[in-house]
C-alpha positions as a LaTeX table, in Angstrom:
\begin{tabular}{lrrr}
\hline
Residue & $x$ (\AA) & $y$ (\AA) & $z$ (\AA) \\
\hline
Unk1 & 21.72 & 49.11 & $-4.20$ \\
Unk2 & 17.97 & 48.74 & $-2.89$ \\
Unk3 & 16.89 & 51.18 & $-5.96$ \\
Unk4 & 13.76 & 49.21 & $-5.86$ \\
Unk5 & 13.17 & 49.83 & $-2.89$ \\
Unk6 & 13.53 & 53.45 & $-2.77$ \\
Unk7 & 11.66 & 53.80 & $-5.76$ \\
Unk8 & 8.91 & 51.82 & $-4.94$ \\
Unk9 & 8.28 & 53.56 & $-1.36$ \\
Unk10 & 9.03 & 57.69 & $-3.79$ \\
Unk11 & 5.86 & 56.09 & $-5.27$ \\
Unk12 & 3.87 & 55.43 & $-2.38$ \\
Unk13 & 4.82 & 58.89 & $-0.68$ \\
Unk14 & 3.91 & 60.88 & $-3.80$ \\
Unk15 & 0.53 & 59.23 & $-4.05$ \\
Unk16 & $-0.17$ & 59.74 & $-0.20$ \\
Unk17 & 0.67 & 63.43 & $-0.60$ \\
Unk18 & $-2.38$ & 63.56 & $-3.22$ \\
Unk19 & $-4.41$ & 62.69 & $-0.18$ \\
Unk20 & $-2.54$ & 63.43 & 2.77 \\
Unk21 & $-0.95$ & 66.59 & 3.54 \\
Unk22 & 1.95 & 67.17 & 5.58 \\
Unk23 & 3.07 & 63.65 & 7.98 \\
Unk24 & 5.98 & 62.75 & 5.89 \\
Unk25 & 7.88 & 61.36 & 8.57 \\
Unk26 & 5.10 & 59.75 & 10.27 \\
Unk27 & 4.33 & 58.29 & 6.69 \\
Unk28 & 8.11 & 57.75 & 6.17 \\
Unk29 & 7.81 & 55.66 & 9.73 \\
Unk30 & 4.61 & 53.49 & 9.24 \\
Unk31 & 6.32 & 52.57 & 5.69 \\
Unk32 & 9.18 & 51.35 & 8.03 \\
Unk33 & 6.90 & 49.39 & 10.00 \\
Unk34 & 5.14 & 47.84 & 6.54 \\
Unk35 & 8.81 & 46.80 & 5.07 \\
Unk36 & 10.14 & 45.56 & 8.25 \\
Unk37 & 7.27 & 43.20 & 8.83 \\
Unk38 & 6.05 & 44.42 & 11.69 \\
Unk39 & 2.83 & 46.49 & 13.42 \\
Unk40 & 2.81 & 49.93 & 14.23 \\
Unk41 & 0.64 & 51.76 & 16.96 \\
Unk42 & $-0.46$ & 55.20 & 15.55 \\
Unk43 & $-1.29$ & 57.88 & 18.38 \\
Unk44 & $-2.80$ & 61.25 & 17.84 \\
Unk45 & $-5.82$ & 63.58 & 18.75 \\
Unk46 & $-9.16$ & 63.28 & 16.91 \\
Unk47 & $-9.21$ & 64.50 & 12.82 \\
Unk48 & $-5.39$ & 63.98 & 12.44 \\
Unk49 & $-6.25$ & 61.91 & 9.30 \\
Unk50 & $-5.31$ & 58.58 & 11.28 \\
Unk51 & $-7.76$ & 56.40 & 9.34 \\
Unk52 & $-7.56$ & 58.33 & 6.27 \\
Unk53 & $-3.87$ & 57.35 & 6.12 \\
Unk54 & $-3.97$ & 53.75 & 6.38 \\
Unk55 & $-6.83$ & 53.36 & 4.55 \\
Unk56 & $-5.19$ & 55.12 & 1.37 \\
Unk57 & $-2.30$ & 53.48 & 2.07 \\
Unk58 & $-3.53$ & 50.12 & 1.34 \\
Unk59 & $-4.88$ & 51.60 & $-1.66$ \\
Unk60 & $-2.10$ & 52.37 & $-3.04$ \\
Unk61 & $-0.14$ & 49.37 & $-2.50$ \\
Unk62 & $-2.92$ & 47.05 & $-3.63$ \\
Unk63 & $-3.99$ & 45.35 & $-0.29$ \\
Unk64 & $-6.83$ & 43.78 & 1.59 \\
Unk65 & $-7.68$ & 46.01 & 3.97 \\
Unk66 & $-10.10$ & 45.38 & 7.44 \\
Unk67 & $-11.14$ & 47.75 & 10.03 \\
Unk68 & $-11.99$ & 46.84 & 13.35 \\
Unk69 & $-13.92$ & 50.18 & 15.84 \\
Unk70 & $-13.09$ & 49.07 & 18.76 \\
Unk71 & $-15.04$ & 49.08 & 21.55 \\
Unk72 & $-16.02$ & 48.04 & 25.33 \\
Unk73 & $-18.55$ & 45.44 & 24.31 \\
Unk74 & $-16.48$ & 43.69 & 21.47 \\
Unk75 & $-15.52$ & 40.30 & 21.10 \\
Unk76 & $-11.87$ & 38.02 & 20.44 \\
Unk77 & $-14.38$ & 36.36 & 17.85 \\
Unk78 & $-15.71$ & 39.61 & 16.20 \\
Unk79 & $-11.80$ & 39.05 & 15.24 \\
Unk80 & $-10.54$ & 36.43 & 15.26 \\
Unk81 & $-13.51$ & 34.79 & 13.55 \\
Unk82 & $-16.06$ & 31.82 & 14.69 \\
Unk83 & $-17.40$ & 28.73 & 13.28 \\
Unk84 & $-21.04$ & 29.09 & 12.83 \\
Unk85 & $-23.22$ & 26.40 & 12.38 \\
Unk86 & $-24.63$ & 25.73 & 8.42 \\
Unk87 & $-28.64$ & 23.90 & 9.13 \\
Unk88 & $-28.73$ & 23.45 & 5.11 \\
Unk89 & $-25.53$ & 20.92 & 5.73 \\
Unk90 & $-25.49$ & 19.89 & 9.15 \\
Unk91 & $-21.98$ & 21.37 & 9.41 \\
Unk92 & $-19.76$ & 23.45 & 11.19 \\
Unk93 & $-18.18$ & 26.59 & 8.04 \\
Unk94 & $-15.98$ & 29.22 & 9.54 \\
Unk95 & $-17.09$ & 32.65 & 9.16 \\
Unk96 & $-13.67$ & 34.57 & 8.78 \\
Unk97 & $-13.15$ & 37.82 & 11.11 \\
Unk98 & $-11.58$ & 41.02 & 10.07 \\
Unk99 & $-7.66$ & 39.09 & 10.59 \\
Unk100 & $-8.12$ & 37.42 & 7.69 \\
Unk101 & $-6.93$ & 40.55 & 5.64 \\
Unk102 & $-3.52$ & 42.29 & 4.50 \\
Unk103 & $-3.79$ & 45.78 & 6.07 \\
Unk104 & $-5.57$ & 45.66 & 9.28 \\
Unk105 & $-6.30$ & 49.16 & 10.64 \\
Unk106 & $-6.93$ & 48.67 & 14.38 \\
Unk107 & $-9.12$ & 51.65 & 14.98 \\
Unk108 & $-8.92$ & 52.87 & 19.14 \\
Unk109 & $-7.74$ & 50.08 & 19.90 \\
Unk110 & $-7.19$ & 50.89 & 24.01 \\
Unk111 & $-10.93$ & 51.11 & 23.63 \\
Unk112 & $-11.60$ & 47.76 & 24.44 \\
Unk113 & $-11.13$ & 45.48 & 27.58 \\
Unk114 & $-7.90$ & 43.40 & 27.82 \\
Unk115 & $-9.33$ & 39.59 & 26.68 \\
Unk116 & $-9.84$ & 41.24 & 23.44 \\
Unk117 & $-7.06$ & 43.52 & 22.80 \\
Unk118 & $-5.17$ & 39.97 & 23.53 \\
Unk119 & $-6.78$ & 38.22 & 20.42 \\
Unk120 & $-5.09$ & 40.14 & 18.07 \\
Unk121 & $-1.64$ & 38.63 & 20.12 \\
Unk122 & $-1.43$ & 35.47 & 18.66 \\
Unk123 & $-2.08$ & 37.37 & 15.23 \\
Unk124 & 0.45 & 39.54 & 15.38 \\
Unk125 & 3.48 & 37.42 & 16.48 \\
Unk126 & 2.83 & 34.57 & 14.83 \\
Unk127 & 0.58 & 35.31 & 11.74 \\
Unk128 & $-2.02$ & 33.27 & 12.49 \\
Unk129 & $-5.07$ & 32.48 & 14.93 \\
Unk130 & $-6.73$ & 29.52 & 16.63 \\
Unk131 & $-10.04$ & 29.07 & 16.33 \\
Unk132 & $-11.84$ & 25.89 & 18.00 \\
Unk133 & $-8.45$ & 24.32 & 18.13 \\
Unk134 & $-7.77$ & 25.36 & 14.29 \\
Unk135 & $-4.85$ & 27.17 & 13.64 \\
Unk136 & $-5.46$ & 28.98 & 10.71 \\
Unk137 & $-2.31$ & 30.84 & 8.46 \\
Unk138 & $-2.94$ & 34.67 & 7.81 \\
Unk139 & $-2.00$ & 36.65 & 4.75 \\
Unk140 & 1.87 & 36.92 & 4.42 \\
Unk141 & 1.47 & 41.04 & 4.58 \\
Unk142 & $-0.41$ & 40.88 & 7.06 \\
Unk143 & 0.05 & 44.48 & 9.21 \\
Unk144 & $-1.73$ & 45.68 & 12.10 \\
Unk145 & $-1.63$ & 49.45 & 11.60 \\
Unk146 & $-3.77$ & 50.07 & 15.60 \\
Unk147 & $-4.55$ & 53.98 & 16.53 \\
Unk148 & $-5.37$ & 55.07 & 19.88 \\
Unk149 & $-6.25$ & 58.82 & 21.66 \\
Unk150 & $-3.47$ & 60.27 & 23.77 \\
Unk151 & $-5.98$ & 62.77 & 25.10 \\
Unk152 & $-8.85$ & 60.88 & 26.32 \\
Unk153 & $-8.31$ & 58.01 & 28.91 \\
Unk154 & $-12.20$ & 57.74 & 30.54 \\
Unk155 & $-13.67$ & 54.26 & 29.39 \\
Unk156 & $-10.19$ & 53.19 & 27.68 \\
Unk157 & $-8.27$ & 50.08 & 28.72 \\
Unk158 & $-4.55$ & 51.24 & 28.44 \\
Unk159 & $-2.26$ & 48.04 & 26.49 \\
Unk160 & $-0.19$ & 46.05 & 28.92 \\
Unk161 & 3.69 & 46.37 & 28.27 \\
Unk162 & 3.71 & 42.63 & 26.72 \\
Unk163 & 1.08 & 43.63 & 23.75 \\
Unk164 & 3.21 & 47.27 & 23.39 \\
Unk165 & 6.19 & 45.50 & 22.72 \\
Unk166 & 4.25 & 43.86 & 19.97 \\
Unk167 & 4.54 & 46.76 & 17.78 \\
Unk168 & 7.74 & 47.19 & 16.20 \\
Unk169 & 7.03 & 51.28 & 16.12 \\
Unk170 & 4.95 & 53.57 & 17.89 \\
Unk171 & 4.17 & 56.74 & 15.52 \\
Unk172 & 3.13 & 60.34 & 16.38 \\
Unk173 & 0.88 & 62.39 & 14.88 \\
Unk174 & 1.23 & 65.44 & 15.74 \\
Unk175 & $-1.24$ & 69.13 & 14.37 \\
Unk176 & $-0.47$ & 70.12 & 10.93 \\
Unk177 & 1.40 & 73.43 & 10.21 \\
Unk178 & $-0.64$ & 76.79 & 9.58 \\
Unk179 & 0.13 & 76.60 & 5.44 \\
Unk180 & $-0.79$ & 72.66 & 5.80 \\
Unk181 & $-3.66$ & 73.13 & 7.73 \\
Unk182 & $-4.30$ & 75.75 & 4.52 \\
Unk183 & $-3.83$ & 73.19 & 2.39 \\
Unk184 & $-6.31$ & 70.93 & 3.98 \\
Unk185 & $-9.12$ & 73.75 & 3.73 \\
Unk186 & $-8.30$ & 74.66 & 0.08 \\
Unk187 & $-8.76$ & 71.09 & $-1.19$ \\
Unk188 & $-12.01$ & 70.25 & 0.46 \\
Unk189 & $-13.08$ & 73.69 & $-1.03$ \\
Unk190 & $-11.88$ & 72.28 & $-4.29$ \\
Unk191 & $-13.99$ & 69.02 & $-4.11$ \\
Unk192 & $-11.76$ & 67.00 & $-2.24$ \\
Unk193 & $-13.74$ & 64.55 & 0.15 \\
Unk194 & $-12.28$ & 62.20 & 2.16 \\
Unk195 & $-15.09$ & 59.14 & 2.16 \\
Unk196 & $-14.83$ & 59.39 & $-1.65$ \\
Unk197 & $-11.39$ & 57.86 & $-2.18$ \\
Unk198 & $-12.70$ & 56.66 & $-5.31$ \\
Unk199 & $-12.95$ & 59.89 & $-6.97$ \\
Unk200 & $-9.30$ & 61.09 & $-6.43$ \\
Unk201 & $-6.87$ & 60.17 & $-9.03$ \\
Unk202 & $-4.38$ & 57.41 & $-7.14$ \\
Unk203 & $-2.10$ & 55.50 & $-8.74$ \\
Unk204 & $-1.61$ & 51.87 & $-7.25$ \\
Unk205 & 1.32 & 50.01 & $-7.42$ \\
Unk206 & 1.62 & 47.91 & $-11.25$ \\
Unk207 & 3.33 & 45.04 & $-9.34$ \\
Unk208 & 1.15 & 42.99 & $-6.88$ \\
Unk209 & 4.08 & 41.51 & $-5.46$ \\
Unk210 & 5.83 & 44.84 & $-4.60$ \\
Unk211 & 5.57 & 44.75 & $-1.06$ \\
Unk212 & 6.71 & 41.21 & $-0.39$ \\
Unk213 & 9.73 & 41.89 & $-2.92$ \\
Unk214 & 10.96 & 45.25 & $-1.15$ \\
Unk215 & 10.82 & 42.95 & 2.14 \\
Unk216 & 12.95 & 40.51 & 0.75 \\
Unk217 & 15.27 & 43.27 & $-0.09$ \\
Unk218 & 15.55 & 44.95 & 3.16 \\
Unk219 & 15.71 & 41.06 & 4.78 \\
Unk220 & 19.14 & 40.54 & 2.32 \\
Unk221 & 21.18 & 43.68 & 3.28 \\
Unk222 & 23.52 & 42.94 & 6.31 \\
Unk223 & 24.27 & 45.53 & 9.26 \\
Unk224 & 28.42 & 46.13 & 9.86 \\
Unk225 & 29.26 & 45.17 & 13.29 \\
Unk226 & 29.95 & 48.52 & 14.63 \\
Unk227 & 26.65 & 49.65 & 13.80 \\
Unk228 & 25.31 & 46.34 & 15.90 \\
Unk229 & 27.36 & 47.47 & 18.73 \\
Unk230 & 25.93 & 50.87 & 18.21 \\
Unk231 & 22.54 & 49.88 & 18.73 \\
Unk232 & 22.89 & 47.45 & 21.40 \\
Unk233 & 24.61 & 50.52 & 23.22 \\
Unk234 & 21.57 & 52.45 & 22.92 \\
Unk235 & 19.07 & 49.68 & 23.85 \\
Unk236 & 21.54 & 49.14 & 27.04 \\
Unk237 & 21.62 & 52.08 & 28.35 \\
Unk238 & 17.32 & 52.26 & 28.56 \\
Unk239 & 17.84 & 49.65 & 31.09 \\
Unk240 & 20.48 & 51.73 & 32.91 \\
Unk241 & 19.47 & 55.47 & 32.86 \\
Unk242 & 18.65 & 57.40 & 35.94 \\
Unk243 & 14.53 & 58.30 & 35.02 \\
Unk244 & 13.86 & 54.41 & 33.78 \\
Unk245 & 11.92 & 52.03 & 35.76 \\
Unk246 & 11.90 & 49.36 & 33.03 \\
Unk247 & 14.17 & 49.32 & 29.76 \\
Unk248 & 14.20 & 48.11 & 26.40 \\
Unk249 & 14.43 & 44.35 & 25.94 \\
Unk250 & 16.70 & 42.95 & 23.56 \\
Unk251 & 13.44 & 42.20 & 21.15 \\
Unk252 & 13.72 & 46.01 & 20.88 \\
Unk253 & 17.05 & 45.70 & 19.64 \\
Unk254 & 16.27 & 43.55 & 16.81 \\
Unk255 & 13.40 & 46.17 & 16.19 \\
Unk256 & 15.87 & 48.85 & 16.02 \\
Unk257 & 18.20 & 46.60 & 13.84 \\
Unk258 & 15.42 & 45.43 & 11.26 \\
Unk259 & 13.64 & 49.11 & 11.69 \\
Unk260 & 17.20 & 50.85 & 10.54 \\
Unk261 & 17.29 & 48.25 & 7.59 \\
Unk262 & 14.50 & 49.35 & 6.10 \\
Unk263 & 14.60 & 53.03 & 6.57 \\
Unk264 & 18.46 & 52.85 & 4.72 \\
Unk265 & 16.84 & 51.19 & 2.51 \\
Unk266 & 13.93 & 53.46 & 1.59 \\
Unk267 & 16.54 & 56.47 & 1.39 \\
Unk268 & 18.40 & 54.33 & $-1.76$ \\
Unk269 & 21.34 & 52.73 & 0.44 \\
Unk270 & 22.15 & 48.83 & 1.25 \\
Unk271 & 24.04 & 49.62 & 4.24 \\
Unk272 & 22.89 & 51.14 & 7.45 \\
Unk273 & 24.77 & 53.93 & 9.28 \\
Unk274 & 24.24 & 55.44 & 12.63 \\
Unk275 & 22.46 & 58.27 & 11.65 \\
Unk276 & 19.63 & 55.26 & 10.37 \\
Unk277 & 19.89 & 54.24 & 14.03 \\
Unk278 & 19.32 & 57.49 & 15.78 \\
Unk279 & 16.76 & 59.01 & 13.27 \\
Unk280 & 14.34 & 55.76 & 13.67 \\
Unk281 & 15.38 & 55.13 & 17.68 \\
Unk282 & 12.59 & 57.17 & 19.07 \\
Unk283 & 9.70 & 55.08 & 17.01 \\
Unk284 & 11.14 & 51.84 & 18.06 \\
Unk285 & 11.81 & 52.82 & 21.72 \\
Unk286 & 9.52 & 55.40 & 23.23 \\
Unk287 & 6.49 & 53.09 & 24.04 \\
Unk288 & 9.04 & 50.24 & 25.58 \\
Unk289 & 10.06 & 52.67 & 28.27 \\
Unk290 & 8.49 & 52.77 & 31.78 \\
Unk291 & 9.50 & 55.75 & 33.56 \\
Unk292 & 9.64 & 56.18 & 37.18 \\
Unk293 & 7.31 & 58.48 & 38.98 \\
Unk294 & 9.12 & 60.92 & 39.92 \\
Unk295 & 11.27 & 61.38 & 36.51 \\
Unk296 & 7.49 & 62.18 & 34.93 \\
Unk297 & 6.89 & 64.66 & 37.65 \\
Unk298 & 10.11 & 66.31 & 36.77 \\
Unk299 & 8.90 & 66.31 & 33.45 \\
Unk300 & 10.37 & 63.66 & 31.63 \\
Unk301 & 9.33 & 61.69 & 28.56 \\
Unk302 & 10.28 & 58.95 & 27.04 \\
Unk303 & 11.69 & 60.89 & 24.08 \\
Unk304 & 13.59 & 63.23 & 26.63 \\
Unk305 & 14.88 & 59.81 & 27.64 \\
Unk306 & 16.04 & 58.76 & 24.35 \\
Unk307 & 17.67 & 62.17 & 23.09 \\
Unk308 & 19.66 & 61.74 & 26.51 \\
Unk309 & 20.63 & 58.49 & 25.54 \\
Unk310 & 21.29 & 59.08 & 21.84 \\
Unk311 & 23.60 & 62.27 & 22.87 \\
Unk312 & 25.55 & 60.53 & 25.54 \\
Unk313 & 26.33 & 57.03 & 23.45 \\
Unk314 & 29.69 & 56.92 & 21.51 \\
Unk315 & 28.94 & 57.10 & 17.49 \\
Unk316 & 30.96 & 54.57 & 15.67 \\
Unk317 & 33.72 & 55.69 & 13.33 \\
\hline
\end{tabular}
């Protein structure tokens, strides 16, 4: 049993709740992401405590983290990195960019025009950038946690469907409840202050290698073959359905596969059932959908898509 696992990620919930209140599945999904060793894009409006999320997060599992703001005049080197040239010793040194952390938080990222967006590619698929020629190896935990604005589009550069598919999840955040949004008031009357993470009482992980070790865990536990069917099925049938332009591709299966690892995983089990599948399908799926034209106009989403899908596919026995 992966009791490490669960009780490792029960940590890292309870201490985000000190800070965070409300998200627990979006929390529940970016911890996913972080254990299945891959990115996740993070969409919702303005003051939805994107930032504040990932940035306690790393906190609290005892990681680098970077920040990038993305915007229209920014650079691949402002981060990737660039060698800069030393007078004192008539040499070229490497000045690092924000990459060359654990926890990158990717802040707007549709913000900026495509040639940058694609320098954190190479990053995120591989672990690693080139610079002048250099490959050089980035930090084993290295996560791209990237947030963008569904609300604004003026002066944003949407990401192309190759960099989308990047991200093993895309998470929504949606408005807090009435007693959450409560909540929120009633600590910042108490003291509470969000750019003085400091001061609140967080407990970090005691292991350093935590992380890496619940990875290995979730990387060990093996998938029955009905369940594989399962979620081949529901990639499958993207491609087919009636309001799809473009489906899943079969990288999205393997997303859905390692994605449904980890989430058994964090809810104490070493096996993965379909009920794994469905509840995490969404994440994995909605922002590797094209829909066509008039499907939107009717008023579909890619979620509609995927409830369709997850209703209509047999459930193995």
């Amino acid at each position: 049993m992966p009791e490490y696992v669960s009780s490792t990620v029960a940590h890292i919930q309870n201490e985000l709740r000190k800070i965070i209140v409300g998200q627990d599945e979006p929390i529940e999904q970016m911890l996913v992401a972080l254990l299945a060793e891959g990115h996740a894009l993070v969409e919702g409006v303005p003051g939805t405590a994107k930032t504040l999320t990932v940035k306690t997060l790393a906190r609290i599992i005892n990681a680098g983290f970077g920040r990038i703001q993305f915007t229209p005049d920014l650079m691949p080197s402002d981060i990737t990195g660039t060698n800069v040239f030393n007078m004192a010793s008539s040499n070229f040194s490497l000045r690092r960019g924000p990459v060359f952390t654990d926890i990158l938080l990717a802040d707007e990222i549709n913000r900026t025009p495509p040639k940058t967006q694609a320098a954190l590619l190479e990053a995120m698929e591989e672990r690693q950038v080139t610079i002048d020629g250099e490959p050089y190896r980035l930090s084993p935990m290295f996560t791209v946690l990237a947030t963008e604005n569904p609300i604004e589009y003026e002066g944003t550069y949407p990401l192309p469907e190759a960099q989308l598919d990047r991200f093993l999840v895309k998470i929504l955040l949606s408005y807090p409840s009435a007693d959450e949004e409560q909540q929120v008031i009633a600590r910042w009357d108490a003291g509470f202050n969000a750019r003085r993470l400091e001061q609140v009482d967080i407990q970090p992980l005691t292991e350093v290698d935590a992380i890496l070790r619940c990875r290995a865990e979730v990387q060990d536990m093996r998938v029955e073959p009905g369940v594989q069917r399962y979620i081949v099925d529901i990639v499958r049938r993207t491609r087919a359905h009636a309001a799809a332009h473009y489906g899943a591709s079969p990288r999205a299966a393997v997303a859905l596969l390692l994605c449904s690892k980890a989430l058994s995983a964090i809810r104490g089990r070493d096996f993965s059932t379909p009920d794994d599948v469905r509840d995490i399908a969404r994440p994995v799926l909605r922002h590797r959908l094209t829909l066509r034209a008039e499907a939107e106009l009717d008023g579909a989403t890619p979620d509609s898509v995927i409830t369709d899908i997850l209703q209509s596919a047999e459930v193995p026995r």
